[in-house]
C-alpha positions as CSV (number, residue, x, y, z in Angstrom):
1,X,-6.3,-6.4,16.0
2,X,-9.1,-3.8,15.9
3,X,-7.2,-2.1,18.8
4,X,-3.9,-2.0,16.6
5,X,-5.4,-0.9,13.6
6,X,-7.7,2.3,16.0
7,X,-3.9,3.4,17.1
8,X,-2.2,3.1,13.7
9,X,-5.1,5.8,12.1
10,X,-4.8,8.0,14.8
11,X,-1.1,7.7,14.2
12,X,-0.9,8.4,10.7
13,X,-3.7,11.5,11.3
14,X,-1.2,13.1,14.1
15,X,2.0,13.1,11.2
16,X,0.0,14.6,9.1
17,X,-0.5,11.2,6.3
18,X,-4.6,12.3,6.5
19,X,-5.8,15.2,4.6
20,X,-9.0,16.4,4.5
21,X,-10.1,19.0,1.6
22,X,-10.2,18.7,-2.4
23,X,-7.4,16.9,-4.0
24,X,-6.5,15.9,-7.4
25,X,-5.6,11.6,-7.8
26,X,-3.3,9.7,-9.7
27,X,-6.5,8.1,-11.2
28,X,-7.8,12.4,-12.0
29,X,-10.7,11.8,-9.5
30,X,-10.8,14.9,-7.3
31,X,-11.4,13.5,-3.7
32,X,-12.1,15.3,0.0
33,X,-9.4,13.0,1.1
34,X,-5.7,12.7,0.7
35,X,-3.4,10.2,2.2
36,X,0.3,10.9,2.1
37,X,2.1,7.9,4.0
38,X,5.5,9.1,2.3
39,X,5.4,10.7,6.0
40,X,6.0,7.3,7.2
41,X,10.1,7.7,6.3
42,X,10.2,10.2,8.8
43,X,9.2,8.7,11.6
44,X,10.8,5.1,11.8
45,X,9.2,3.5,14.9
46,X,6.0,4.2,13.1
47,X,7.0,2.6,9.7
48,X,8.7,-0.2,11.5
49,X,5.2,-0.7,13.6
50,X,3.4,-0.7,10.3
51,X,5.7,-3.2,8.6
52,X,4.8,-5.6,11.4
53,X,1.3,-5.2,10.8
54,X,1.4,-5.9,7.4
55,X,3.9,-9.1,8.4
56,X,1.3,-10.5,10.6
57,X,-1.3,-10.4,7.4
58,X,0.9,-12.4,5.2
59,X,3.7,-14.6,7.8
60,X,1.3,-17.5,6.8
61,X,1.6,-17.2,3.0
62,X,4.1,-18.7,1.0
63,X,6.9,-15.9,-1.2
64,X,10.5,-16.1,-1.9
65,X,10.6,-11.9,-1.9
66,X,9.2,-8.9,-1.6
67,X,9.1,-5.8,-4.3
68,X,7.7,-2.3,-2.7
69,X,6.0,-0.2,-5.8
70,X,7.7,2.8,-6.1
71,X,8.0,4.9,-4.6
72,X,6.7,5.1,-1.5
73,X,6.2,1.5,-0.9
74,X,10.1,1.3,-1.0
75,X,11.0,1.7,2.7
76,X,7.9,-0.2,3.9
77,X,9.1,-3.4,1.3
78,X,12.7,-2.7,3.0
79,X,11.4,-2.9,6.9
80,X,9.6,-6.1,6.3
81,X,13.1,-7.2,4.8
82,X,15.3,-6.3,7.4
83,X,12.8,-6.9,10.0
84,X,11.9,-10.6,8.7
85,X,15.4,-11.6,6.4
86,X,13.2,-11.8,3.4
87,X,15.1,-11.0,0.2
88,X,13.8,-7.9,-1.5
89,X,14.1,-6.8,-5.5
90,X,13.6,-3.5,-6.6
91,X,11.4,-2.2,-9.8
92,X,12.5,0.7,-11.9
93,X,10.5,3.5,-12.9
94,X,11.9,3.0,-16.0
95,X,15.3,1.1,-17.4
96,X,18.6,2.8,-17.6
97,X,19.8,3.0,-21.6
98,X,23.3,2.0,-20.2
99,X,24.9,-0.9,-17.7
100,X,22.8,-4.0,-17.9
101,X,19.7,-2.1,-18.4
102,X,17.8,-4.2,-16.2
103,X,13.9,-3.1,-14.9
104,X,13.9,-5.5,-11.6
105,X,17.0,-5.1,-9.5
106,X,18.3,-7.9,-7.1
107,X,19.0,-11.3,-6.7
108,X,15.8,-13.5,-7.4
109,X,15.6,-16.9,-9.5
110,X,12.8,-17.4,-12.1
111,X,10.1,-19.1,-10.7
112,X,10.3,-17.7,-7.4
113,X,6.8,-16.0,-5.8
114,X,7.4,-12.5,-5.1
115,X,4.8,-10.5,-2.2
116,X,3.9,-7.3,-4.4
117,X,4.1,-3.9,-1.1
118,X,2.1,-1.1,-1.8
119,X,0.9,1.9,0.5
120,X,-2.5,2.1,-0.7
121,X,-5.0,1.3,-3.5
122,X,-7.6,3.2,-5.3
123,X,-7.7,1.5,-8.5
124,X,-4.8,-0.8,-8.3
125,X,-3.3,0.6,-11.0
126,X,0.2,1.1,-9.7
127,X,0.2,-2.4,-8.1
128,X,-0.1,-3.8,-12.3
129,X,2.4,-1.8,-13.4
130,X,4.8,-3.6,-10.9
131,X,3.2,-6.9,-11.7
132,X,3.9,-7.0,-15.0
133,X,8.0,-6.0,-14.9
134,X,8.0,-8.8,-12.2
135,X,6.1,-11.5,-14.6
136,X,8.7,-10.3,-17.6
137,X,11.3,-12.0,-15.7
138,X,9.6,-14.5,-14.3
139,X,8.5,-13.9,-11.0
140,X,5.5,-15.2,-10.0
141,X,3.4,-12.9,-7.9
142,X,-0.1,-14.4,-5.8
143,X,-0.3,-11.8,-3.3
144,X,-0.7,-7.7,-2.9
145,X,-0.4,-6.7,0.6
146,X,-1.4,-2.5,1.5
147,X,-2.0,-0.7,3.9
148,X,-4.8,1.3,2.9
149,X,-7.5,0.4,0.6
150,X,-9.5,3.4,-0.5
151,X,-12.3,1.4,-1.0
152,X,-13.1,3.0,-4.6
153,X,-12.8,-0.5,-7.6
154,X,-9.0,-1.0,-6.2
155,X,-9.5,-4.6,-4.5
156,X,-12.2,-5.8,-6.5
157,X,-9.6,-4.7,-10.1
158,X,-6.8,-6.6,-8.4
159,X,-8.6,-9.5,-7.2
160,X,-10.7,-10.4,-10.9
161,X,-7.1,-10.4,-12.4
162,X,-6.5,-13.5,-9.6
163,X,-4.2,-11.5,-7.0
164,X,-5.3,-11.8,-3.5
165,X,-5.6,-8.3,-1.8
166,X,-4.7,-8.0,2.2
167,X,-4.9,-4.7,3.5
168,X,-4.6,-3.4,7.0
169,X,-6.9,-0.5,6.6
170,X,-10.1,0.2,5.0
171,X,-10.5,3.9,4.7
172,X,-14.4,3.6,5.9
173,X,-12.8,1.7,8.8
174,X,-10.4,4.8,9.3
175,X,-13.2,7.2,9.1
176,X,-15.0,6.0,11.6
177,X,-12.1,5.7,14.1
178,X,-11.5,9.4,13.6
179,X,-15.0,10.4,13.9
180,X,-15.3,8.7,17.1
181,X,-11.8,9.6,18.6
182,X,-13.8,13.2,17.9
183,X,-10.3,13.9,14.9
184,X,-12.8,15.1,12.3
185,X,-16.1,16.8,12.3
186,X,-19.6,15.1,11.6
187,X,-19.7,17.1,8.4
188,X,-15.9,16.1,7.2
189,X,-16.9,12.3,7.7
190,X,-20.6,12.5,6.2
191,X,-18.8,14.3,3.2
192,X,-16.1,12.0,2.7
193,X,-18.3,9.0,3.0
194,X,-20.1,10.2,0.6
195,X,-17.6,10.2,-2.0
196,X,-16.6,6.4,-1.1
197,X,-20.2,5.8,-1.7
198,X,-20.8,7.5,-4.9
199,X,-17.3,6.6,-6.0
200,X,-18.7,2.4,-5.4
């Protein structure tokens, strides 16, 4: 596996999904690092590889769906769809003030378990505000699978709530790789580790 995840970093470092500099978050933290896997639409055998990744973390566990958060989980939720015929529903941003006004789109049955997709954590903020829509009409939800966990309160957030957390990546995992594939300088990684650490 180790070999899978080494080429998938240096993958997503040659499209351009890691950035190294000062960046404003979601979460207003400003951070040495951006990751930007909204690339990951652009270059399908990559985002199909990924998909199958994240399949072989969860094959084993037990869901009737799948729900991407939006919005950049959305094509990775539909490639482990297609690829595995695994239903998929759809949360809104918000609800439409006309139609059926409905915030989960698709076919699902109350009571089903849904496997919550999401690109990457840093608080797991996003991941609850797809968790709850999906409880309001009654979807169960066990699982949260990511690809990259930022390592900064994410995992440990989503996991005292009861959700079990699988990710593909760690970003101190990532780091490393690049520092020793010689992608990033020793002063880019010592900086950016220390950020995850004070950030712990």
């Amino acid at each position: 596996m180790y070999q899978k995840i080494k080429e998938l970093t240096i993958a997503l470092h040659r499209i351009g999904s890691i950035n190294f500099g000062e960046f404003k978050l979601k979460s207003g933290v400003t951070s040495p690092i951006y990751l930007d896997l909204r690339l990951l639409i652009s270059h399908p055998r990559l985002l199909r590889e990924t998909a199958e990744l994240m399949w072989e973390k969860v094959e084993k566990l037990s869901f009737n769906c799948v729900c991407g958060v939006p919005y950049t989980a959305l094509p990775i939720a539909t490639a482990l769809s297609i690829g595995h015929n695994i239903p998929m529903v759809m949360r809104r941003k918000e609800a439409k003030d006309y139609g059926l006004k409905r915030m989960i789109e698709g076919h699902f049955t109350a009571g089903d378990t849904c496997l919550v997709v999401e690109d990457l954590v840093t608080t797991g903020s996003s991941v609850f505000e797809t968790i709850t829509p999906l409880a309001d009409v009654g979807l169960k939800v066990s699982d949260v699978i990511i690809v990259i966990d930022r390592e900064q309160g994410g995992k440990e957030n989503i996991e005292s709530k009861g959700y079990r957390l699988h990710s593909l990546l760690k970003l101190s995992e990532m780091l490393e790789i690049l520092r020793q594939e010689e992608k990033i300088s020793p002063s880019v990684f010592n900086q950016v580790n220390q950020f995850l650490n004070s950030a712990k």
